[in-house]
C-alpha positions in Angstrom: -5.1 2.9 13.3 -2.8 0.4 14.2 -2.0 0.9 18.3 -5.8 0.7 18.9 -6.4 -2.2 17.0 -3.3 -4.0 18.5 -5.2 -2.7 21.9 -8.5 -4.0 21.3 -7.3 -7.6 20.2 -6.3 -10.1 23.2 -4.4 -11.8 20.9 -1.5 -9.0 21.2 0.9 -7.4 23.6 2.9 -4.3 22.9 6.2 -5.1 23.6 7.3 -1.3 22.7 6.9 2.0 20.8 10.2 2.5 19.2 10.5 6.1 17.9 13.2 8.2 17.1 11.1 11.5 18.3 11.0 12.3 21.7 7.4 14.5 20.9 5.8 11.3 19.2 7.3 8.6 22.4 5.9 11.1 24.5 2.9 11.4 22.6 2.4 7.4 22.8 2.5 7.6 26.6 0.3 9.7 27.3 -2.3 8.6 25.0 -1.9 4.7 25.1 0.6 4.4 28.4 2.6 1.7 26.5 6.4 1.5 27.1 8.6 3.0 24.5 12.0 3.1 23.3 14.6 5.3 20.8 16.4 2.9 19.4 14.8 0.4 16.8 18.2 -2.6 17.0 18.3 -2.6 20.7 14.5 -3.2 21.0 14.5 -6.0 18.2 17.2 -7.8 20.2 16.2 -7.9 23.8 12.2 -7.4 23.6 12.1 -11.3 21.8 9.2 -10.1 19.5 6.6 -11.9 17.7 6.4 -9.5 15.4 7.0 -5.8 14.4 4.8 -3.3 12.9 6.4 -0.7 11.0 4.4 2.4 10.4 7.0 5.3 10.0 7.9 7.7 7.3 8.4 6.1 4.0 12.3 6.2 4.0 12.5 4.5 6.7 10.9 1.5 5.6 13.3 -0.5 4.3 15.9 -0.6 6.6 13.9 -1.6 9.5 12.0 -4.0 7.0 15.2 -5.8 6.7 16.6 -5.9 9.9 13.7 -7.6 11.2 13.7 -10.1 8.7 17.2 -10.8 9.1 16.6 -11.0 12.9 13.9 -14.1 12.1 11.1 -11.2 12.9 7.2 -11.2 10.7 6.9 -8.2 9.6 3.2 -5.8 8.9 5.0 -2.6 7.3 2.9 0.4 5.8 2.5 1.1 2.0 4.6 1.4 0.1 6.8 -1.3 0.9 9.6 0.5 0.0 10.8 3.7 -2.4 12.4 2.1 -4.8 12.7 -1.2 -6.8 16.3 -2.4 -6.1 15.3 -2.3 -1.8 11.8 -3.8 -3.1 13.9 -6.4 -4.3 15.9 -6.9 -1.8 13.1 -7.6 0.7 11.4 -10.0 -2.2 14.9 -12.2 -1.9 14.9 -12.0 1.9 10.6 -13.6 2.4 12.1 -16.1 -0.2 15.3 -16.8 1.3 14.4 -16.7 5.2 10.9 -17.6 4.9 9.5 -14.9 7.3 6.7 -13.5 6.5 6.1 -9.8 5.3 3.0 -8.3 5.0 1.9 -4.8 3.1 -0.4 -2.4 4.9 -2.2 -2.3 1.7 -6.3 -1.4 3.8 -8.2 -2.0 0.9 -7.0 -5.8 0.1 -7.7 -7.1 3.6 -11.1 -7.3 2.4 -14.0 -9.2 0.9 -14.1 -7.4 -2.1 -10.4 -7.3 -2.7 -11.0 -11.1 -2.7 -13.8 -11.2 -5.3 -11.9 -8.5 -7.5 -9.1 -11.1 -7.6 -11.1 -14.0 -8.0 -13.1 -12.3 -10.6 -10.8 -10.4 -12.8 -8.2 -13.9 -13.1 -10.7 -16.2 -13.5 -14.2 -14.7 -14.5 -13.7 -11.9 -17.6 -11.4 -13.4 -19.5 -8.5 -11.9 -21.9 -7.7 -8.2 -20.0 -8.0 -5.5 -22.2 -7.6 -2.3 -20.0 -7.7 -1.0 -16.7 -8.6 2.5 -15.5 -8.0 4.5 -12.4 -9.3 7.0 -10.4 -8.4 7.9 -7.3 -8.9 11.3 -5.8 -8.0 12.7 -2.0 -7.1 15.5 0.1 -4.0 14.4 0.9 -2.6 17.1 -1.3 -2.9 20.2 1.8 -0.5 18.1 3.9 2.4 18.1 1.4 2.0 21.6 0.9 1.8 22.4 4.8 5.1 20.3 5.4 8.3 21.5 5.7 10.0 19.6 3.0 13.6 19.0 4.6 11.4 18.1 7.9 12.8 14.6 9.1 10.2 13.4 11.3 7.2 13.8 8.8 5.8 11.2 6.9 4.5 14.2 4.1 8.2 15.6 3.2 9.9 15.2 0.7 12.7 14.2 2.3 11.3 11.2 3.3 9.6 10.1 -0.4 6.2 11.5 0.0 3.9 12.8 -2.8 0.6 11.8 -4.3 2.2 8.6 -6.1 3.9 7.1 -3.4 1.4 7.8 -0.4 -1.4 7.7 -2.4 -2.0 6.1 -6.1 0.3 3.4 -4.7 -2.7 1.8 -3.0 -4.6 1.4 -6.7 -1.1 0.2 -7.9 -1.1 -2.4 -5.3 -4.7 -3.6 -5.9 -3.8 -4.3 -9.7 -0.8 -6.1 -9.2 -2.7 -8.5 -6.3 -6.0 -8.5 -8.4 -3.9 -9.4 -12.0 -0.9 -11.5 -10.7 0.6 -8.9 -13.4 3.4 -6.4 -13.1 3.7 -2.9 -14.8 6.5 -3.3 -18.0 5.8 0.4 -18.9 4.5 4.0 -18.0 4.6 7.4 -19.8 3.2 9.9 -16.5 2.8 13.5 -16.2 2.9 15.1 -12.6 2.0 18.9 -11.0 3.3 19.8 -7.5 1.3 22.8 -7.6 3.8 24.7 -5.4 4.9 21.8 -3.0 7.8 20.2 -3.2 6.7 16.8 -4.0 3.9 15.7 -6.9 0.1 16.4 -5.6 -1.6 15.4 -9.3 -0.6 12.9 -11.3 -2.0 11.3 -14.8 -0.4 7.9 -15.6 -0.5 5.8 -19.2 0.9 2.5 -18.6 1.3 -1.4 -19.9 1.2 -4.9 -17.7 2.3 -7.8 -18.2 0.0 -9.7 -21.3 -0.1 -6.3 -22.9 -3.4 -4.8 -21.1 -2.9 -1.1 -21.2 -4.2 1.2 -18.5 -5.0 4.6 -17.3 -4.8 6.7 -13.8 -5.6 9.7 -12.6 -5.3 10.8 -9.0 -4.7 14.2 -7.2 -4.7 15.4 -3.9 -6.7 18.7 -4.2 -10.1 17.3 -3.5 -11.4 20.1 -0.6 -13.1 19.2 2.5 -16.9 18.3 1.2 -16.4 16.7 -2.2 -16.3 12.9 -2.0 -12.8 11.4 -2.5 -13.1 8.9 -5.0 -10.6 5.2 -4.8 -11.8 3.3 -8.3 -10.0 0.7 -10.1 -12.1 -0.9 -13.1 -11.0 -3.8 -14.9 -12.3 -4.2 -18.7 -12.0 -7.9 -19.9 -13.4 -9.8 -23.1 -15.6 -11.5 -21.1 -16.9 -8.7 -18.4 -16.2 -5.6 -16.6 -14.9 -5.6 -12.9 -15.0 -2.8 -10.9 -13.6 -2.3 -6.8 -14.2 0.9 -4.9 -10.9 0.4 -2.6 -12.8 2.8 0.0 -16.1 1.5 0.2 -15.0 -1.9 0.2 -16.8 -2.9 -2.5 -16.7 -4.9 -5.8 -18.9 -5.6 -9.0 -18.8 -8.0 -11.9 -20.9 -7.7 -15.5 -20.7 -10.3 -17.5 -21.6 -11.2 -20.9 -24.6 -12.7 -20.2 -26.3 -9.4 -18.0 -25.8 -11.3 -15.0 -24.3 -8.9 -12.2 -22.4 -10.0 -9.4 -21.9 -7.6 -6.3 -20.6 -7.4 -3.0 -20.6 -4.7 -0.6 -20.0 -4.7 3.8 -22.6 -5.4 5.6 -24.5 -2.8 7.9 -22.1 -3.9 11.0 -19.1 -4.2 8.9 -17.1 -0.6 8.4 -16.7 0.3 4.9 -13.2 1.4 5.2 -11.2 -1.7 7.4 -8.8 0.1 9.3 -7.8 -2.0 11.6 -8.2 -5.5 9.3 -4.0 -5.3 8.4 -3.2 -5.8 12.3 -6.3 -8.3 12.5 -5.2 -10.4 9.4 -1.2 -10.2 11.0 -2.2 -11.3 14.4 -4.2 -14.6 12.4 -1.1 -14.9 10.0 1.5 -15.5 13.3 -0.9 -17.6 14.7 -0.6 -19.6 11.2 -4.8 -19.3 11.6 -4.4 -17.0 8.6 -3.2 -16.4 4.8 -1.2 -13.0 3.6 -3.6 -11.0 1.8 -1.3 -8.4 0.7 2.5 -10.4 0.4 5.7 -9.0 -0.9 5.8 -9.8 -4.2 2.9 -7.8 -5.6 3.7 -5.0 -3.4 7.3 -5.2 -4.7 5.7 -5.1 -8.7 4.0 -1.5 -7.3 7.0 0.2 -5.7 8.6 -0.3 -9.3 5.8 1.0 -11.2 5.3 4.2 -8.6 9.3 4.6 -9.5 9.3 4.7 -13.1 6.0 7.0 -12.8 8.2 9.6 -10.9 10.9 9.1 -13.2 9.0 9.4 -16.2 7.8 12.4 -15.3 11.6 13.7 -15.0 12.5 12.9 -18.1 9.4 13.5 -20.0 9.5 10.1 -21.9 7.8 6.7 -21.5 10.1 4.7 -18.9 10.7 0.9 -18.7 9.2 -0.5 -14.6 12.1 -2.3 -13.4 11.7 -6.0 -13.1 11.3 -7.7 -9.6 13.0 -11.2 -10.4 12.3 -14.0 -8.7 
């Protein structure tokens, strides 16, 4: 999504493709005729950058993450921000110390309804009880397809794929932005049906407050059955619920009065390209950050202790991201 957006806006430039894979730099010029490069320092120290867009394998995200902040660079890097807590927390301390922004290629929260859901479940429903989770893909062929030791592939498992980091991360990141509340505890079972990294996964978990939750999610859906990206938030005052894929979001309240909002016929359900739109307006300063560090941080841990969980068969503690 993200070269063609960056090519349809006159906002941006592309500097340069940095990729370590000749087949993928080659790919790039052939399809978008921009300039590329191999190696990720030398470009962030001679190109004098705006900012930097990292959308490579999930390993990988860290370490460019924080050489770009270090450098005085804005970063838009893909979900999930990172694979684990402690370099989660390492790029929390960096946006606080440096003040450079960081933004998480969260899709669904760049939109209207991610704002309502927000606005809603914080300030509308009152106490929150419990929040439930479905979301249901086809991600799970390409884990299964890929070589697991294979380097260059953003589905191996040597580069932290699976259904929890790729994909239940995105509900993961929508409660943590939509409650201001991290995950203290999670008891998960996982099947890898054969692959080498998790492609189903059924999650108990506790946030901050005390709401308990509920998620399901697997990557087996077959071509023809609708995929299904649900979070629902039950409060003593009303019921929120946000379809992350259709973009949109409904309130009940109490007093049968039903809020809703959904994109209009011009708008695209599913705003790819609204992460590089809402960067380009942040560098501008024309812009807020509708999917910062912090919360993003709060769901790297809680995708962590899922996985671990899992392991060790018992309920696991989510690592704190301190402040």
């Amino acid at each position: 999504h993200h070269i063609p957006a960056l090519n349809r806006d006159p906002r941006a430039a592309v500097a340069v493709v940095v990729d370590a894979d000749p087949v993928r730099r080659t790919l790039v010029t052939d399809t978008f005729h921009l300039p590329t490069a191999d190696d990720f320092h030398d470009a962030i120290s001679t190109q004098h950058l705006d900012g930097l867009l990292i959308a490579t394998p999930h390993s990988a995200h860290a370490p460019l993450a924080v050489a770009a902040l270090r450098a005085g660079i804005p970063v838009l890097v893909e979900k999930p921000l990172t694979l684990s807590s402690g370099d989660a927390q390492i790029l929390a301390d960096l946006v606080d110390r440096t003040g450079v922004p960081l933004m998480v290629g969260y899709t669904a929260q760049f939109t209207e309804a991610a704002r309502l859901a927000c606005e809603w479940v914080q300030h509308e429903i009152g106490a929150l009880h419990q929040v439930i989770v479905e979301f249901s893909s086809r991600a799970g062929a390409r884990y299964s397809q890929t070589d697991p030791a294979d380097a260059s592939s953003a589905y191996s498992a040597a580069n932290g794929s699976g259904q929890a980091t790729t994909q239940l991360s995105h509900a993961f990141g929508a409660i943590t932005s939509a409650t201001d509340r991290a995950f203290t505890e999670v008891a998960a079972f996982t099947a890898n049906r054969g692959a080498a990294v998790d492609i189903d996964d059924v999650v108990a978990f506790r946030l901050e407050g005390g709401a308990t939750g509920t998620a399901a999610s697997t990557g087996t859906l077959p071509a023809g059955l609708p995929m299904r990206h649900q979070v629902r938030y039950i409060g003593a005052e009303g019921i929120v619920e946000h379809d992350l894929l259709w973009s949109t979001a409904r309130m009940d309240g109490l007093d049968g009065r039903i809020r809703a909002h959904r994109p209009t016929h011009i708008e695209p359900p599913y705003a790819a390209a609204a992460p590089v739109t809402a960067f380009l307006s942040l560098l501008e300063g024309a812009g807020g950050n509708p999917a910062p560090v912090r919360p993003a941080a709060a769901a790297v841990a809680a995708i962590e202790a899922l996985l671990r969980s899992a392991h060790t068969g018992r309920a696991e503690p989510v690592p704190t991201i301190t402040h």
